[in-house]
SEMAR-139838 format. One line per field, with one value per residue (C-alpha): chain; residue in three letters; x, y, z. Coordinates in nm, 3 decimals. Example, Ala and Ser with C-alpha at 12.3 -4.5 7.8 and 13.67 -1.06 7.14 Angstrom:
2
c A	A
r ALA	SER
px 1.230	1.367
py -0.450	-0.106
pz 0.780	0.714
//
This chain:
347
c A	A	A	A	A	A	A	A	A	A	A	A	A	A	A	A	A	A	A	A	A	A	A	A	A	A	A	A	A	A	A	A	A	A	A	A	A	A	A	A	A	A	A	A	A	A	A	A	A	A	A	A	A	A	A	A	A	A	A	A	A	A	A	A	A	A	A	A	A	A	A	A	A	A	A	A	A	A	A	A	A	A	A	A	A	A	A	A	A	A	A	A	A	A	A	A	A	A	A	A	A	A	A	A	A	A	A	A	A	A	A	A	A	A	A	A	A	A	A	A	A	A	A	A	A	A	A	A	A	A	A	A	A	A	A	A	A	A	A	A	A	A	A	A	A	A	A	A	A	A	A	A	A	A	A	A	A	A	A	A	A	A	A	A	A	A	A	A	A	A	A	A	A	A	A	A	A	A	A	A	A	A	A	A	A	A	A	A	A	A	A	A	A	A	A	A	A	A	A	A	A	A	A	A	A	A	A	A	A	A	A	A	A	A	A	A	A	A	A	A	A	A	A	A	A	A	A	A	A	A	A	A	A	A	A	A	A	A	A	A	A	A	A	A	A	A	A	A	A	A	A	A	A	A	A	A	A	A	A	A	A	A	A	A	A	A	A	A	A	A	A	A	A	A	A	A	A	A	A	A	A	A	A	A	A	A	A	A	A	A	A	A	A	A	A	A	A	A	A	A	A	A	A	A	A	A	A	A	A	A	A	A	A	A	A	A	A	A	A	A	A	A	A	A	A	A	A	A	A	A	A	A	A	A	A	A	A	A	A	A	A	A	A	A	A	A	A
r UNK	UNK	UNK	UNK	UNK	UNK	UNK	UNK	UNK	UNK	UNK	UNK	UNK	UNK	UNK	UNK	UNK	UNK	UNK	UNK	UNK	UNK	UNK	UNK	UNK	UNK	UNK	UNK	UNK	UNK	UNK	UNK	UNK	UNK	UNK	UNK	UNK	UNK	UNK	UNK	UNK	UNK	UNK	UNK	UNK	UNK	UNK	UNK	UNK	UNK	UNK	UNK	UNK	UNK	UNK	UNK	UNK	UNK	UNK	UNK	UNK	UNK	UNK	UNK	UNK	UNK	UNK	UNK	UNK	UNK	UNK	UNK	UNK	UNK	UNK	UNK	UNK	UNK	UNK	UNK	UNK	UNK	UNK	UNK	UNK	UNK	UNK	UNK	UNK	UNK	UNK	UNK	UNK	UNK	UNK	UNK	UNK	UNK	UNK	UNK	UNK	UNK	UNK	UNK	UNK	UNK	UNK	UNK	UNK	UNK	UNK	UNK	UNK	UNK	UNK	UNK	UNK	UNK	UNK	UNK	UNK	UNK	UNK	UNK	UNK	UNK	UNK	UNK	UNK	UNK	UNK	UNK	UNK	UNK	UNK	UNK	UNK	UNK	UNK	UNK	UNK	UNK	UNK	UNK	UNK	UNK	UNK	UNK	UNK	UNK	UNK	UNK	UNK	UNK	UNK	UNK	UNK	UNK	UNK	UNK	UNK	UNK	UNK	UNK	UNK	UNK	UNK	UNK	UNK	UNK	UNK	UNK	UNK	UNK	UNK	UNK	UNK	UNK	UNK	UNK	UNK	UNK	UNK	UNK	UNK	UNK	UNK	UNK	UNK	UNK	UNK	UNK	UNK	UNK	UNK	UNK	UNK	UNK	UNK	UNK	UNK	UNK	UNK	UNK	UNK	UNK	UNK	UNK	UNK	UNK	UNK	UNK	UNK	UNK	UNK	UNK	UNK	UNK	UNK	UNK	UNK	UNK	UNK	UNK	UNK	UNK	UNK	UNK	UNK	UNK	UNK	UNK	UNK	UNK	UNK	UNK	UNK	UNK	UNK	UNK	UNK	UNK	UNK	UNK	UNK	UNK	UNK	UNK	UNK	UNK	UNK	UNK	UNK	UNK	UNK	UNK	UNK	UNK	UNK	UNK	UNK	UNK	UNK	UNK	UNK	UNK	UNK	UNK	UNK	UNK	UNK	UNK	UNK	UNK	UNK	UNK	UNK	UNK	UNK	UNK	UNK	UNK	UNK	UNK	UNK	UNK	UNK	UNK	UNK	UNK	UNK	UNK	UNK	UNK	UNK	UNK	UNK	UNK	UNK	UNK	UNK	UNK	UNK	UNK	UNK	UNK	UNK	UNK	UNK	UNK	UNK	UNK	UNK	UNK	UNK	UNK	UNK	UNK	UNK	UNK	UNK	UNK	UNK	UNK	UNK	UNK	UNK	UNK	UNK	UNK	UNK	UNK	UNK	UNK	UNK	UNK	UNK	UNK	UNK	UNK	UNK	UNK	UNK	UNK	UNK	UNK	UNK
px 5.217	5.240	5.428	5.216	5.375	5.282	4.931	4.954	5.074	4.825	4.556	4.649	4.699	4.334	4.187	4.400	4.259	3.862	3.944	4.027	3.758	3.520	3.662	3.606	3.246	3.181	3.287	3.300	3.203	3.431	3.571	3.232	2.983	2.900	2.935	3.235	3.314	2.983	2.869	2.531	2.378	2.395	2.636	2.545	2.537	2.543	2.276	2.499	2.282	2.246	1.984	1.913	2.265	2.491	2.586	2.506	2.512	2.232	2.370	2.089	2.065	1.938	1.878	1.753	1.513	1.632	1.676	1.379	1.145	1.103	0.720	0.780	0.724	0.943	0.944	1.074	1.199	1.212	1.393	1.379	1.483	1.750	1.766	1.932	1.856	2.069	1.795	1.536	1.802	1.594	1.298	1.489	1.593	1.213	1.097	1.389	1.318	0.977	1.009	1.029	1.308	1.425	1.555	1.653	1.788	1.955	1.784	2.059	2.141	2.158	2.380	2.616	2.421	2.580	2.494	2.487	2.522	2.281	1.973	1.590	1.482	1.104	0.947	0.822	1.231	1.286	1.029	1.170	1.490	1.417	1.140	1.467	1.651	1.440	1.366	1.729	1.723	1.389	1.186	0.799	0.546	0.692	0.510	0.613	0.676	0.820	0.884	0.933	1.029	1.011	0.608	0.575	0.789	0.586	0.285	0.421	0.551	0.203	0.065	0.309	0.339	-0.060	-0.017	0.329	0.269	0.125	0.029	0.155	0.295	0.363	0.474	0.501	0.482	0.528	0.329	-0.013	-0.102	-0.023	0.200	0.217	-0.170	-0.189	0.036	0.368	0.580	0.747	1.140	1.358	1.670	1.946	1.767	1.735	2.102	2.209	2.005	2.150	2.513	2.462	2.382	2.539	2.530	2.380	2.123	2.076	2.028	1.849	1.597	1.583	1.500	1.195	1.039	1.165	1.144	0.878	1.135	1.367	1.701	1.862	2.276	2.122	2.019	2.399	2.461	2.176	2.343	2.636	2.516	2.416	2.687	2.951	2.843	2.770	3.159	3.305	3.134	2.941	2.884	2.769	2.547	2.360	2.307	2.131	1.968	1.842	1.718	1.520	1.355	1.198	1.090	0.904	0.809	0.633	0.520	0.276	0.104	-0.173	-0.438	-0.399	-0.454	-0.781	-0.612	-0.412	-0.555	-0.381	-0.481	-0.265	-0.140	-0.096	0.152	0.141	0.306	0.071	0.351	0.480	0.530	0.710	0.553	0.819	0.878	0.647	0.904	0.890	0.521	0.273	0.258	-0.149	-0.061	0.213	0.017	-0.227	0.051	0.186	-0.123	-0.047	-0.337	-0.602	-0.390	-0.372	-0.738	-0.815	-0.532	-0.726	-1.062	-0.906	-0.741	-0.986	-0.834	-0.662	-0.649	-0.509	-0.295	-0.161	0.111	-0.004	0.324	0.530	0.660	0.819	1.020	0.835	1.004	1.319	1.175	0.951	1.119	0.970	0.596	0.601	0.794	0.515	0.200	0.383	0.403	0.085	-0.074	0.168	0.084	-0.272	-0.303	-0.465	-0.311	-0.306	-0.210	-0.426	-0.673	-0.805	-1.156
py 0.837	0.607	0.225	-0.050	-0.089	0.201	0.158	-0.152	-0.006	0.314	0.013	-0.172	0.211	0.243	-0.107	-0.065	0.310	0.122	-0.128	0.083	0.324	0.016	-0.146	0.236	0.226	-0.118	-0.107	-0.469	-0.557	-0.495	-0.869	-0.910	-0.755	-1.080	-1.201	-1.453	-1.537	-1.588	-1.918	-2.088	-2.370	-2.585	-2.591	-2.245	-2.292	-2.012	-1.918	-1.730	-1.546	-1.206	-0.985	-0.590	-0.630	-0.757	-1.097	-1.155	-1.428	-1.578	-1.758	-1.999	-2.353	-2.636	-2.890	-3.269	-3.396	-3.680	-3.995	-4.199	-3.912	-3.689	-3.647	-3.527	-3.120	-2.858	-2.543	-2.191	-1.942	-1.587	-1.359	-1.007	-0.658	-0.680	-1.073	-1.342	-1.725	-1.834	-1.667	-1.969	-2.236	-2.306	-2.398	-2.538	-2.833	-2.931	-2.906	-3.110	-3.336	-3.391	-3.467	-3.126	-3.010	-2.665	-2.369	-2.049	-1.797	-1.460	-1.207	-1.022	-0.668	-0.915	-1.088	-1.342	-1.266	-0.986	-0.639	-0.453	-0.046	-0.001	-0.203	-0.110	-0.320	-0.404	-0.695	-0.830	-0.825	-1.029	-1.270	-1.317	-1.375	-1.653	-1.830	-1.856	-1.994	-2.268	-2.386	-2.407	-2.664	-2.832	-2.726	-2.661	-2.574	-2.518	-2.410	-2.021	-1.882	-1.537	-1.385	-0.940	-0.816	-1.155	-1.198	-0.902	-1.080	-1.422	-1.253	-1.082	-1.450	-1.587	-1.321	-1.360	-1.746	-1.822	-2.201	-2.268	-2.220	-2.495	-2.303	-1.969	-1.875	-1.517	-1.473	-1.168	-1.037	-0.643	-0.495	-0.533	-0.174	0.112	0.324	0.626	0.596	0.589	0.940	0.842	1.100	0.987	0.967	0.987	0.712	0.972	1.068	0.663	0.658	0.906	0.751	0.377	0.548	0.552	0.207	0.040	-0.283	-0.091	0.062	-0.264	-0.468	-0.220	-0.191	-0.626	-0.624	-0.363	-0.525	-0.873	-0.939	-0.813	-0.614	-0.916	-1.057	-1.362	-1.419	-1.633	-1.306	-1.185	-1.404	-1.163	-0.873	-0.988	-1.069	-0.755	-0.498	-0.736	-0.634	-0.253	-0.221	-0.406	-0.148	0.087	0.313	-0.001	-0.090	0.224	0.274	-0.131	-0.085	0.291	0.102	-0.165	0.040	0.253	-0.063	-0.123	0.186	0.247	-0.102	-0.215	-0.520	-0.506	-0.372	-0.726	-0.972	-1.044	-1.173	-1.443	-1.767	-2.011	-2.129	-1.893	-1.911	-1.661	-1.657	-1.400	-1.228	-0.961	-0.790	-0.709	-0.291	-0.269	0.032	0.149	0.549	0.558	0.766	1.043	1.024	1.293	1.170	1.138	0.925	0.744	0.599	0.422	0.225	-0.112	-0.238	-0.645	-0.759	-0.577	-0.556	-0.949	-0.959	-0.749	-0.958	-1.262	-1.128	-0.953	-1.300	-1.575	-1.838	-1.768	-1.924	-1.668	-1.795	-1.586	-1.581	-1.289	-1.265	-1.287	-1.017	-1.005	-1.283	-1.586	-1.838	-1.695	-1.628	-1.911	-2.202	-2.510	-2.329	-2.164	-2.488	-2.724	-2.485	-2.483	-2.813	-2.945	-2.711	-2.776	-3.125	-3.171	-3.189	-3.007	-2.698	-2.640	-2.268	-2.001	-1.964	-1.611	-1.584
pz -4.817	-4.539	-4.581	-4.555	-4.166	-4.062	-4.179	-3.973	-3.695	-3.692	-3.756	-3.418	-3.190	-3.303	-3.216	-2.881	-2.808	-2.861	-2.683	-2.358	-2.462	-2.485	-2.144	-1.969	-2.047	-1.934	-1.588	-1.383	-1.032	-0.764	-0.597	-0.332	-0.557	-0.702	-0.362	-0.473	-0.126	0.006	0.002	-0.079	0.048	-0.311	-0.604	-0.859	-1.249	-1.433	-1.763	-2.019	-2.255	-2.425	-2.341	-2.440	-2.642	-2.371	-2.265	-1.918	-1.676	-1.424	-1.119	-1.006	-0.758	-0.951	-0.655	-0.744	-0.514	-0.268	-0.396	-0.464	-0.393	-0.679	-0.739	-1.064	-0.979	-0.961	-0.730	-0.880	-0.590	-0.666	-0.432	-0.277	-0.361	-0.010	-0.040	-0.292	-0.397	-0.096	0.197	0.031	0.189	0.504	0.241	-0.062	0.224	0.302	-0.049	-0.173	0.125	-0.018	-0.379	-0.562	-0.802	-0.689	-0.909	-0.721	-0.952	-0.865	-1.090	-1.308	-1.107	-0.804	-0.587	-0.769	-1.158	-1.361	-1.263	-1.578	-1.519	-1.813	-1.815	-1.868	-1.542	-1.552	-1.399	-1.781	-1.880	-1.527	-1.614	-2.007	-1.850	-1.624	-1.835	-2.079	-1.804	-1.711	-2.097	-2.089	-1.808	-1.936	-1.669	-1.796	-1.575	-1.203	-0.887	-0.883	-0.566	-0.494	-0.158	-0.118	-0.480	-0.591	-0.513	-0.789	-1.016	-0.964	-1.039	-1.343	-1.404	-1.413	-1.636	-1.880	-1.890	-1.770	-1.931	-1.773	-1.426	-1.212	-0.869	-0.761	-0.395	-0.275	0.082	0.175	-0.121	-0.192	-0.463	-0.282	-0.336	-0.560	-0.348	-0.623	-0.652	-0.280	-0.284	-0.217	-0.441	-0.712	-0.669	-0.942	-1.017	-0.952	-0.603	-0.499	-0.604	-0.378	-0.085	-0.181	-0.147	0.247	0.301	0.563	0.813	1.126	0.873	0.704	1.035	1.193	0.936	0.910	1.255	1.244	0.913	0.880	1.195	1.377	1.651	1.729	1.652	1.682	1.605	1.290	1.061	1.098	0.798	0.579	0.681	0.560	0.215	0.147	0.315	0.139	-0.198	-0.099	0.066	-0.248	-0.531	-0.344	-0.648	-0.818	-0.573	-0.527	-0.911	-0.938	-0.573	-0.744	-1.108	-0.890	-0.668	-0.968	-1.112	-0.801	-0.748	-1.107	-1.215	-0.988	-1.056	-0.758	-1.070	-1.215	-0.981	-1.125	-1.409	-1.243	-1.355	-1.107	-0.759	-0.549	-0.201	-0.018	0.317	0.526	0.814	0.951	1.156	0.845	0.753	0.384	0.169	-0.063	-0.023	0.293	0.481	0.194	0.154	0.375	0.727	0.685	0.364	0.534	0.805	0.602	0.382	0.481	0.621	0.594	0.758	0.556	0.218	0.206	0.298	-0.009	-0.217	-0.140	-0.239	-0.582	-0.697	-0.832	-0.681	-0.345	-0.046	0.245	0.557	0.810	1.065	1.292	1.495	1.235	1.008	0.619	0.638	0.820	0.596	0.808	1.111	1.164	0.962	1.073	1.076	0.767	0.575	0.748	0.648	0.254	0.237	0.341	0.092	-0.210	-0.094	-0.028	0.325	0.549	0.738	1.104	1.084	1.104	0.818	0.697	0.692
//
């Protein structure tokens, strides 16, 4: 029989052997793929909490209003699939600026949050997550507004939390219309994964300046590129497998069949230039062509919600609160605020 040491021993080989079997299976970011170089515009505090049994963390901005301004409301930003909490710095400023309390999480799978390799993404788990976040922090009913990926998860926000949102916001939302429904094939994870692997900074720009942008480029969307690619050449395996689990969240959860359930006054901000359909390119050509349609889809988003109001940039594409700064921040602001807007009103 074995001595009470070398029980011991054998005891400790075996907790050392599941530990390094435990550490395999639970790989961790690359340095960059939490973008821990990249800076944001305010200090980030970090949500620790557990969640499908794994402890993860949520990176967010908390920013105070200025000094003797706070109006007593708070603003929630909710980011894009390609984008992170720091792209809202050019509208955190002018909300800050006029009273509001800011929060500007990055969802977990994204930028500086943890990006677990096994997750059940769904825009209902997103929501949980940062509802739990913002008890945490004491914030109760905030203005919701989410811009891309982040306009589905606002709306998905709203339906879940109907009593705790004061107004929601979607500009440029995706998620207007049912791209399976419309006959865009479905793709599965492992085939997004393998398209993710290729991403790169010429494909990434390139495809910014088509959509975001309306066809242009100024030196000041380098730093956007850079965001991304940085987190793609630090763990590009990584990457590929979160960017592949979001876009089959998008892709299958559509929440365009509920907007008649959203029982706060929404805004809507538009940029007609705007193109996004997610899987156009693999969809029939005859199919393909009718998807992305800004103008009209936000016309029938309008009509669908109960309480919208619909205001549109028409020059501007999927990122006006980038692209335009000063008009889309003035045009927000006036309606958050009561006031009445100057831009150009959808009839």
């Amino acid at each position: 029989m074995p001595s009470r040491l070398e029980t011991a021993l054998l005891g400790l080989f075996l907790l050392a052997v599941a530990g390094a079997t435990l550490a395999s299976e639970t790989p961790t970011p690359g340095d960059g793929a939490r973008l821990e170089d990249f800076d944001y515009p305010y200090s980030v505090d970090v949500y620790r909490f557990d969640s499908q049994r794994q402890p993860l963390e949520m990176a967010y901005m908390d920013v105070a209003p200025a000094p003797e301004k706070a109006n007593g409301r708070a603003v929630l930003l909710l980011h894009g699939k390609n984008f992170c909490a720091a792209t809202w710095e050019g509208v955190i400023a002018p909300l800050r600026e006029a009273g509001f309390r800011v929060i500007a999480p990055d969802q977990i799978g994204f930028c500086k949050s943890s990006k677990p390799r096994r997750y059940q993404f769904s825009f209902h788990q997103l929501a949980a997550n940062t509802h739990a976040l913002l008890e945490s922090i004491g914030v109760e009913r905030p203005i919701v507004m989410g811009h891309s990926m982040g306009g589905m998860l606002a709306v998905r926000y709203a339906l879940q939390y109907p009593d705790q949102v004061e107004r929601l916001v979607l500009a440029n939302p995706i998620g207007l219309e049912d791209w399976l429904a419309k006959g865009v094939p479905y793709r599965t994870i492992d085939r997004w994964y393998q398209g993710q692997l290729k991403t790169s900074a010429e494909g990434i720009a390139a495809y910014q300046r088509d959509t975001y942008y309306a066809g242009d480029w100024e030196p000041r969307y380098d730093r956007w590129v850079e965001m991304l690619a940085r987190q793609f050449e630090a763990d590009r395996d990584l990457m590929a497998w979160e960017s592949a689990l979001t876009y089959d969240m998008i892709l299958t959860q559509p929440v365009v069949h509920r907007f008649g359930d959203i029982a706060v006054p929404t805004l809507l901000l538009i940029g007609e230039r705007d193109n996004t359909a997610i899987g156009k390119k693999s969809a029939p050509e005859a199919v393909a062509r009718t998807l992305g349609d800004y103008p009209a889809l936000a016309r029938q988003a309008a009509a669908a919600i109960p309480d919208a109001t619909l205001i549109t940039f028409p020059e501007l594409g999927h990122s006006p609160q980038i692209q335009d700064p000063e008009r889309f921040n003035r045009t927000l602001l006036e309606q958050l605020l009561g006031q009445p807007s100057s831009a150009h009103r959808a009839q």
